[in-house]
C-alpha positions in Angstrom: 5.8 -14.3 -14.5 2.2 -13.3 -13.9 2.7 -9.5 -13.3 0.2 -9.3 -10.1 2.2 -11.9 -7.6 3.6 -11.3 -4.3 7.0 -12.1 -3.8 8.7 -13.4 -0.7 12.2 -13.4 0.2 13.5 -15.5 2.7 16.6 -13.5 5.2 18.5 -16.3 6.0 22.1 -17.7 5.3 20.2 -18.8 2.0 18.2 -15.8 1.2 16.0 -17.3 -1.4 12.7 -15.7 -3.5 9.4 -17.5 -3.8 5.6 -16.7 -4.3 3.6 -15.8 -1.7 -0.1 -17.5 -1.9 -2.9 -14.7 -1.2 -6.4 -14.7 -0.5 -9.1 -12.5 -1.6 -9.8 -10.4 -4.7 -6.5 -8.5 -5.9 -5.3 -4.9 -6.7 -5.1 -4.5 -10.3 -1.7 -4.6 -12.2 0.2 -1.4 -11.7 3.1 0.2 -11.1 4.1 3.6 -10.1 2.8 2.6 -6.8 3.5 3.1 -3.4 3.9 0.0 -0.8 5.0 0.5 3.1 4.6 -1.9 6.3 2.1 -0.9 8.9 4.1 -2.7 11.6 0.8 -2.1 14.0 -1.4 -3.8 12.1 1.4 -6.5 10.5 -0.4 -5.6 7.0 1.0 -3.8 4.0 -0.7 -0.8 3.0 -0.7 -0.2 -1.2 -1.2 3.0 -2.4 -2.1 4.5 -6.2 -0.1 3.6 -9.6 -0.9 3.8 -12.6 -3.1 7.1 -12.4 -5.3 4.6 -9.6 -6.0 6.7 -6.4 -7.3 3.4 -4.5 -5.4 1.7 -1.2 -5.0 -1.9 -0.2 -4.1 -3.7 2.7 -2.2 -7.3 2.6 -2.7 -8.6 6.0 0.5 -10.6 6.3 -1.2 -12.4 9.9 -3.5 -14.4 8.3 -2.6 -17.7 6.5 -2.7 -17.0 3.4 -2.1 -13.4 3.7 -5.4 -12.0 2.7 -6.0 -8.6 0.0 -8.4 -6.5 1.1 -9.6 -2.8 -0.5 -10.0 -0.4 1.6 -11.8 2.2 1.0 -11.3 5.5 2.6 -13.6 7.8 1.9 -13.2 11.5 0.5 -11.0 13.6 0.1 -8.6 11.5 -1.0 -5.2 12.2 -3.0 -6.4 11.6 -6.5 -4.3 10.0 -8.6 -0.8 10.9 -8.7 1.6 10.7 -11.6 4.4 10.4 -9.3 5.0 9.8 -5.3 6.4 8.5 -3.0 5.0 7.3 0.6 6.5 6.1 4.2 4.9 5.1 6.9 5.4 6.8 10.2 5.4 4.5 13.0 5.9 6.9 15.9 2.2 9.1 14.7 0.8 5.8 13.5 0.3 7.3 9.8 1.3 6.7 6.2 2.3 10.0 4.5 2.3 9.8 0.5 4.4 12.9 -1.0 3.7 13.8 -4.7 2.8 15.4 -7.8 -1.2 15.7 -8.9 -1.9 17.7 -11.6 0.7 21.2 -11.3 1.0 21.0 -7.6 3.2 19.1 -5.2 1.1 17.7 -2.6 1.6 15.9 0.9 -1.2 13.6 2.2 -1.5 11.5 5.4 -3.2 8.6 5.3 -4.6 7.5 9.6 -4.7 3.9 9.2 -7.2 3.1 11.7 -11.1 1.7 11.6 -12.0 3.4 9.2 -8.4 4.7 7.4 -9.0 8.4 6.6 -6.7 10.4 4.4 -6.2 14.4 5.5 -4.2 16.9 3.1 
């Protein structure tokens, strides 16, 4: 199993697993990542991994769901060697908790045109 597929997982009375087919250039091979749903936007929002401090979106209303980079700007997090993130539907934000370097840091991602991360 090629270790950069999407997975999907069908919630029925016969929940069954399958590949999703994407568009566009993908995220590199990671792990240690963080993934949440931006409900707004029907997308997925991935975060960091593997000492990465970059951020994808999956938009999951397109057919095929298309990968895009996104790209922030500074500050952003760095990369972390360990966090966690959830997406906070209410303030319309992604909040990634975690440790860089010998601090514990919590950093909020606004999602919008363009996404900008704040510490």
């Amino acid at each position: 199993v090629p270790d950069d597929e999407v997975w999907l997982l069908t919630l029925s009375a016969a929940a069954q697993w399958s590949v999703l087919s994407t568009q566009g250039s993908r995220p590199s091979v990671r792990s240690g990542h963080s993934l949440v749903y931006d409900a707004r936007r029907d997308r997925l929002l991935l975060y960091g991994g593997s000492n990465l401090d970059d951020l994808w979106s999956l938009s999951l209303g397109e057919t095929p769901p298309k990968w895009t980079m996104l790209a922030p700007g500074n500050p952003t997090p760095g990369p972390h060697t360990s966090h966690t993130a959830f997406y906070d539907e209410a303030r319309d934000r992604m909040l990634v908790f975690g440790r860089l370097a010998d601090s514990i840091e919590v950093w909020e991602l606004s999602p919008s045109t363009p996404p900008a991360w704040r510490r």
